[in-house]
VOMAR-433580 format. One record per residue (C-alpha): residue in three letters; x, y, z negated. Coordinates in steps of 0.05 Angstrom, whole numbers. Layout:
N
<atom r="Ala" X="X" Y="Y" Z="Z"/>
...
***
This chain:
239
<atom r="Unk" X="0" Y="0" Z="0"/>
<atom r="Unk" X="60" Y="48" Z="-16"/>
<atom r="Unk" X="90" Y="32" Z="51"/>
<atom r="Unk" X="22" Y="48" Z="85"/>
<atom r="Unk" X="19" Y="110" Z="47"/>
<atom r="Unk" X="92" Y="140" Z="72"/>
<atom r="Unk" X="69" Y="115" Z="135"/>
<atom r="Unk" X="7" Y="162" Z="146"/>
<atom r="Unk" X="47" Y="223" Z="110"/>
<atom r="Unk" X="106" Y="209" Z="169"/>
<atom r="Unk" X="41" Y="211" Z="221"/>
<atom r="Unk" X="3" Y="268" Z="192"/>
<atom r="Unk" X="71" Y="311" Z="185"/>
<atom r="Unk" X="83" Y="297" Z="258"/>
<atom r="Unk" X="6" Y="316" Z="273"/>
<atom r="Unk" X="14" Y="383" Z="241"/>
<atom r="Unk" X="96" Y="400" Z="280"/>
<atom r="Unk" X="80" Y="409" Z="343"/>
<atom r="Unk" X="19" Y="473" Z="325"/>
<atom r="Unk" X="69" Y="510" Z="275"/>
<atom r="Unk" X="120" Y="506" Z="332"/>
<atom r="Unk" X="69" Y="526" Z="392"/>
<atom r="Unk" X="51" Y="589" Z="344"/>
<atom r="Unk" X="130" Y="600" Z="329"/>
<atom r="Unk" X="134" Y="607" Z="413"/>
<atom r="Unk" X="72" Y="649" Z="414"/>
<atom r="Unk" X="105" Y="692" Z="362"/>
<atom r="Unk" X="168" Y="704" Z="399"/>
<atom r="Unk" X="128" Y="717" Z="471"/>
<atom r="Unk" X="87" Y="754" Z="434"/>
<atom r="Unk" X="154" Y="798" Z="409"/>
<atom r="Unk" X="187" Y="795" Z="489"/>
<atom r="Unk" X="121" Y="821" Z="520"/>
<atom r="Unk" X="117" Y="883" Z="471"/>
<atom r="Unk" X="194" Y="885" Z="477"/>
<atom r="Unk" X="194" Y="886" Z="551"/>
<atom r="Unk" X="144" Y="934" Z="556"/>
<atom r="Unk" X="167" Y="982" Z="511"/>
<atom r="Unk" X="243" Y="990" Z="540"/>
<atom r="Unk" X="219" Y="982" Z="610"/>
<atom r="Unk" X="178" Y="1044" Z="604"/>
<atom r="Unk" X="206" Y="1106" Z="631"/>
<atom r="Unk" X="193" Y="1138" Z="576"/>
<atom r="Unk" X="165" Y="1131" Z="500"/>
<atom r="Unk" X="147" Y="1163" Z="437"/>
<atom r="Unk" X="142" Y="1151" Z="367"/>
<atom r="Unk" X="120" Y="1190" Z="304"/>
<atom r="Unk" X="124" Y="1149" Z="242"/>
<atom r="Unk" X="115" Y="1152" Z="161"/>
<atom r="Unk" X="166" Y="1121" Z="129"/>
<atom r="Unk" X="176" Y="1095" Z="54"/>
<atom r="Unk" X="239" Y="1069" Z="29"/>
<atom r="Unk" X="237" Y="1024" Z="-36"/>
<atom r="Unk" X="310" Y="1002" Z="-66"/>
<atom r="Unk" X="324" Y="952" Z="-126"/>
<atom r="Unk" X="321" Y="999" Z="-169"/>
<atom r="Unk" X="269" Y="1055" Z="-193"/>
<atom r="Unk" X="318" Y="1107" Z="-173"/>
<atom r="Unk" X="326" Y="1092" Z="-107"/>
<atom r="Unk" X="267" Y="1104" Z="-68"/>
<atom r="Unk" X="230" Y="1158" Z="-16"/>
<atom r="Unk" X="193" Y="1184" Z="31"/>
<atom r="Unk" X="205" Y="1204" Z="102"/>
<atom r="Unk" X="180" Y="1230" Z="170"/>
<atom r="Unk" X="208" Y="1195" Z="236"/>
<atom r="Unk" X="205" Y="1217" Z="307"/>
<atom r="Unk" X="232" Y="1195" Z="376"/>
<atom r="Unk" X="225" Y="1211" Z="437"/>
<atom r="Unk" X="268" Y="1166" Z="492"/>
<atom r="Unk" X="273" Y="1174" Z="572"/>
<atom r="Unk" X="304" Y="1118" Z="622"/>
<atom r="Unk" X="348" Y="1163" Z="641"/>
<atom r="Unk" X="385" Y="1168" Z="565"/>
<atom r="Unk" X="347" Y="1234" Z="545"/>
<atom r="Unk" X="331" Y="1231" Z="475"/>
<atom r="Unk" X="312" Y="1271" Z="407"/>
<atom r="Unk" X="312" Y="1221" Z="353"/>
<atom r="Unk" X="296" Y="1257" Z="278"/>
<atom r="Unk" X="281" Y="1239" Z="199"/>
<atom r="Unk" X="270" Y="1289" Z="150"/>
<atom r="Unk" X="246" Y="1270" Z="85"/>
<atom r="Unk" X="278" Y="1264" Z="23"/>
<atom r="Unk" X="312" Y="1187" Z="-13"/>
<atom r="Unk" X="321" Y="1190" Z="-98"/>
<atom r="Unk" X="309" Y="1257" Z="-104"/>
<atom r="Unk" X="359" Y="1284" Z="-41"/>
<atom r="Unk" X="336" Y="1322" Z="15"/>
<atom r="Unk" X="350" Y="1272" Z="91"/>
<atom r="Unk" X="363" Y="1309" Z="146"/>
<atom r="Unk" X="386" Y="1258" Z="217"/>
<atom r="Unk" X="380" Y="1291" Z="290"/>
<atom r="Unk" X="410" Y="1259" Z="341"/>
<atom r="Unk" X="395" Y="1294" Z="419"/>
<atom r="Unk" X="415" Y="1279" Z="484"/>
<atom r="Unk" X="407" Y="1308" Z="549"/>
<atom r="Unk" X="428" Y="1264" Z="586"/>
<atom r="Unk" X="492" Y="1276" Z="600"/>
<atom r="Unk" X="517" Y="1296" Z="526"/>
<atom r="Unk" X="490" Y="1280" Z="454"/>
<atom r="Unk" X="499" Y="1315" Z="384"/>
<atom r="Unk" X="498" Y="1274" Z="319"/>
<atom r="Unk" X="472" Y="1316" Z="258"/>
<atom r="Unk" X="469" Y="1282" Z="195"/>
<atom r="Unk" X="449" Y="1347" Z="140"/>
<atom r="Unk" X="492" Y="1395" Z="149"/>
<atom r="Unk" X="553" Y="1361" Z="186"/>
<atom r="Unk" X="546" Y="1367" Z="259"/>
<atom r="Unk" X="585" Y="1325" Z="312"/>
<atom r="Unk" X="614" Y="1363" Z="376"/>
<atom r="Unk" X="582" Y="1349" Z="433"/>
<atom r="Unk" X="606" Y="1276" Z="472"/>
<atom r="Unk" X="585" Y="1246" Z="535"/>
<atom r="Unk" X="519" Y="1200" Z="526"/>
<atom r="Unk" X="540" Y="1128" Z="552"/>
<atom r="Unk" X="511" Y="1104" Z="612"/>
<atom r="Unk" X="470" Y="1055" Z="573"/>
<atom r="Unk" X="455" Y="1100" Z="517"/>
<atom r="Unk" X="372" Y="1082" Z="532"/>
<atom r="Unk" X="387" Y="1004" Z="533"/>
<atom r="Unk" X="423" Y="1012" Z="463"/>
<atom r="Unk" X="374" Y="1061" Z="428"/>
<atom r="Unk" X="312" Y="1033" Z="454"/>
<atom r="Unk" X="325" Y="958" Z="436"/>
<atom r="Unk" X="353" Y="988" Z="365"/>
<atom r="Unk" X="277" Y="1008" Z="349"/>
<atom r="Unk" X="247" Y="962" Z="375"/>
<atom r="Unk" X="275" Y="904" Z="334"/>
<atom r="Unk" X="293" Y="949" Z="275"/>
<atom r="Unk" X="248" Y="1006" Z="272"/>
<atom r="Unk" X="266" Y="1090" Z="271"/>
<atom r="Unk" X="297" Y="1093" Z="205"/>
<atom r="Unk" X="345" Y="1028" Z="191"/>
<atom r="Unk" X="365" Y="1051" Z="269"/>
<atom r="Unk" X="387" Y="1127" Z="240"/>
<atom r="Unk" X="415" Y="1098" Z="187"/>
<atom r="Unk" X="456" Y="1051" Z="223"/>
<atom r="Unk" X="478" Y="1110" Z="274"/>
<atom r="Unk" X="505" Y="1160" Z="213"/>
<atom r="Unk" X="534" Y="1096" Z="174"/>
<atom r="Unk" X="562" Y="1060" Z="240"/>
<atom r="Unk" X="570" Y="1114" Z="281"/>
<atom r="Unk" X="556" Y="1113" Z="358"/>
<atom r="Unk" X="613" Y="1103" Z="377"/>
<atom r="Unk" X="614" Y="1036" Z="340"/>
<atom r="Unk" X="546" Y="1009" Z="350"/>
<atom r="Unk" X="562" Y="1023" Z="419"/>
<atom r="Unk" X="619" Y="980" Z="424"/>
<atom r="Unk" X="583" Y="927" Z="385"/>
<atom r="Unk" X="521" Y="932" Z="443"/>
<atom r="Unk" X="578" Y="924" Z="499"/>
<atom r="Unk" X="617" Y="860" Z="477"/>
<atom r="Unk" X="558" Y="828" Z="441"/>
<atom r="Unk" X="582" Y="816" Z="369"/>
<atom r="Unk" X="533" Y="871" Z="349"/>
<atom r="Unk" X="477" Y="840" Z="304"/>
<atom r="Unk" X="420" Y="870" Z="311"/>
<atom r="Unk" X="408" Y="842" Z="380"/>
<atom r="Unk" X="413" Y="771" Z="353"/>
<atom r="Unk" X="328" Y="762" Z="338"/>
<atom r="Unk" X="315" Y="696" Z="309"/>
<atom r="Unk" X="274" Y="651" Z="258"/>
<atom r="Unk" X="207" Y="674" Z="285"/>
<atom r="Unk" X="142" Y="662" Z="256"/>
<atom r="Unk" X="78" Y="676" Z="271"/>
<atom r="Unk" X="22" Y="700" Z="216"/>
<atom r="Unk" X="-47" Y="709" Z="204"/>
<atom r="Unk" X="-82" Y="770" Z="253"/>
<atom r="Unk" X="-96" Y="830" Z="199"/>
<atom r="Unk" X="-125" Y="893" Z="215"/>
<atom r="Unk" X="-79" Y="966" Z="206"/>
<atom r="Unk" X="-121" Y="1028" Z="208"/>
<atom r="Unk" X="-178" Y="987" Z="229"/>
<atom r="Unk" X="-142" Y="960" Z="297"/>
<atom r="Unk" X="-137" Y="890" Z="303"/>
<atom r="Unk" X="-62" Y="858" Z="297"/>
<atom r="Unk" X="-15" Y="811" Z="311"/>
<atom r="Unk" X="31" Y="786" Z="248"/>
<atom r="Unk" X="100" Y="767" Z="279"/>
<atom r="Unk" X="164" Y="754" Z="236"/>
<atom r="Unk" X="237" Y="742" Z="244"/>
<atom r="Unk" X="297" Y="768" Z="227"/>
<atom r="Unk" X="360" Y="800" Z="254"/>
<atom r="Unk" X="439" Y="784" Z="248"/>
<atom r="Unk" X="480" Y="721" Z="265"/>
<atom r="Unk" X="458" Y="652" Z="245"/>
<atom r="Unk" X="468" Y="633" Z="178"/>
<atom r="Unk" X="476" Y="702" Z="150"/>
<atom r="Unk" X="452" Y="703" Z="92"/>
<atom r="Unk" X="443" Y="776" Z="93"/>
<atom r="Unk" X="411" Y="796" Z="150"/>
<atom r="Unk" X="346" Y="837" Z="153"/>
<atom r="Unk" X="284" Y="801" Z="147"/>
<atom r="Unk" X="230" Y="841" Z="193"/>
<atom r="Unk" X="159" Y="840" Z="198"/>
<atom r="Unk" X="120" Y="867" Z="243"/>
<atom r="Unk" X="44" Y="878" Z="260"/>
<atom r="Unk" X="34" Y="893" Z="342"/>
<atom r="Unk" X="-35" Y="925" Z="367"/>
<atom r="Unk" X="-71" Y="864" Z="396"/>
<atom r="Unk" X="-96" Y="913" Z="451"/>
<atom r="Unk" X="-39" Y="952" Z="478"/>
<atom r="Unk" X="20" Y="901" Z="451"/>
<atom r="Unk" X="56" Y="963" Z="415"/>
<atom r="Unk" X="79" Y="971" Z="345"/>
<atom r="Unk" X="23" Y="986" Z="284"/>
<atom r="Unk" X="65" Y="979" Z="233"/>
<atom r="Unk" X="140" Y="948" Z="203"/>
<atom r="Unk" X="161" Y="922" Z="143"/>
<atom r="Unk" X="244" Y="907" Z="138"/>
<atom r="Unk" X="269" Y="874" Z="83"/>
<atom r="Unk" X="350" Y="896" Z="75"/>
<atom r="Unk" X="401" Y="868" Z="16"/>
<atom r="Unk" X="446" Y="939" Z="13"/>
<atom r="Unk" X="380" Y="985" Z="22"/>
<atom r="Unk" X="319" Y="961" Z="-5"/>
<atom r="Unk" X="257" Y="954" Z="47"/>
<atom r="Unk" X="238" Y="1003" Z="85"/>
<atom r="Unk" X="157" Y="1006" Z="115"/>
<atom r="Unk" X="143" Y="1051" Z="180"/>
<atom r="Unk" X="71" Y="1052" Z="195"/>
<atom r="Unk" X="67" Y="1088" Z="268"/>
<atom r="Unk" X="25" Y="1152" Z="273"/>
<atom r="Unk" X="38" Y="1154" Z="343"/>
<atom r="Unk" X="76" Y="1097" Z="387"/>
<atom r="Unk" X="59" Y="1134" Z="464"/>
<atom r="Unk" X="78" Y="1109" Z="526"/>
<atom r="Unk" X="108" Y="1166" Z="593"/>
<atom r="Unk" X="80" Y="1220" Z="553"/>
<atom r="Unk" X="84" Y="1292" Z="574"/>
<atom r="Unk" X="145" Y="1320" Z="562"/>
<atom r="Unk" X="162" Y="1389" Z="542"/>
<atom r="Unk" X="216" Y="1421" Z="581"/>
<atom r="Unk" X="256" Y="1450" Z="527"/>
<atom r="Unk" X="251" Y="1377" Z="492"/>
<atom r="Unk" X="328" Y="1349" Z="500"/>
<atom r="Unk" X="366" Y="1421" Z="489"/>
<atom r="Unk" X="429" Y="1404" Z="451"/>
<atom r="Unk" X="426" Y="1447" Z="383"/>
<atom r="Unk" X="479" Y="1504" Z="391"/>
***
């Protein structure tokens, strides 16, 4: 009777496999299509509230996010806010041809924007989300995370582990749960993300990313637009 009993656990385990991984491929086509569509777009915008909560009770805050991305490597990417009780000031612009880095006060001279400065930035959201990105650019630096893009041993593009989860609603719009998380296998420290993706247009409600140096961040997206009219005066480099 006990060898019956393993047997029908073996059969019902192997039953129940194959769904969890169907959903697990669903998740991740789920996470290409909205991928694909989002840095295939010729241009996109994003306006985003943003809370920050650390290990500790000190280390916490609130933020603002914006971006605003061509195809041709325009962009104005800003957070203002303020993180335990300090005022957070990031700009980064390009026009195309040249970028400035602002982080607070301290302002980078103008460089040349890298030919695929739009490939870098835009899959940066899209698998991390507007602030862990702006982070990443003051901490890393361009320069670096640039690099990292070219030759591949940057992390962030390494998306794995995906999961799908129950459909929830955010803001009363019907969503998609998909998980996964970002760095090289077996790292036990890379970002765990979650994400919940419009079931109608396939873009971005909301993000949850789970860090082990800065706490979790949550975006929920005011605004994620697609070729939205663009003000002319948009990409001017600060003086």
């Amino acid at each position: 009777m006990k060898h019956v009993a393993i047997c029908a656990c073996g059969l019902i385990a192997a039953a129940l496999a194959p769904p969890v991984l169907a959903q697990d491929d669903e998740a991740e086509k789920l996470f290409r299509a909205m991928e694909k569509k989002i840095t295939e777009a010729k241009t996109f915008q994003i306006a985003a509230s943003i809370q920050l909560k650390g290990e500790t009770k000190d280390r916490g805050g609130r933020l603002k996010g914006s971006l605003l991305l061509t195809s041709d490597n325009k962009a104005r990417l800003t957070i203002s806010g303020s993180i335990s009780g300090e005022a957070v000031k990031r700009e980064l612009v390009s026009d195309g041809k040249q970028m400035k880095l602002k982080l607070g006060v301290k302002e980078q001279e103008a460089k040349p924007t890298a030919k695929n400065f739009h490939r870098l930035l835009s899959t940066l959201v899209v698998h991390l989300g507007l602030e862990p990105s702006a982070e990443g650019l003051g901490l890393v630096g361009l320069d670096e995370l640039q690099k990292g893009f070219d030759d591949g041993t940057l992390g962030f593009k390494n998306v794995a582990a995906f999961k799908a989860g129950a459909a929830e609603k955010v803001a009363g719009r019907e969503a998609k749960v998909v998980s996964y998380t970002i760095g090289e296998k077996g790292d036990k420290t890379a970002p765990a993300v979650t994400l919940w993706i419009d079931a109608n247009t396939l873009l971005p409600l909301k993000r949850v990313v789970v860090t082990k140096s800065e706490g979790t961040f949550t975006e929920i997206y005011d605004e994620f637009t697609l070729d939205p009219k663009i003000d002319a005066k948009a990409f001017e480099l600060p003086k």
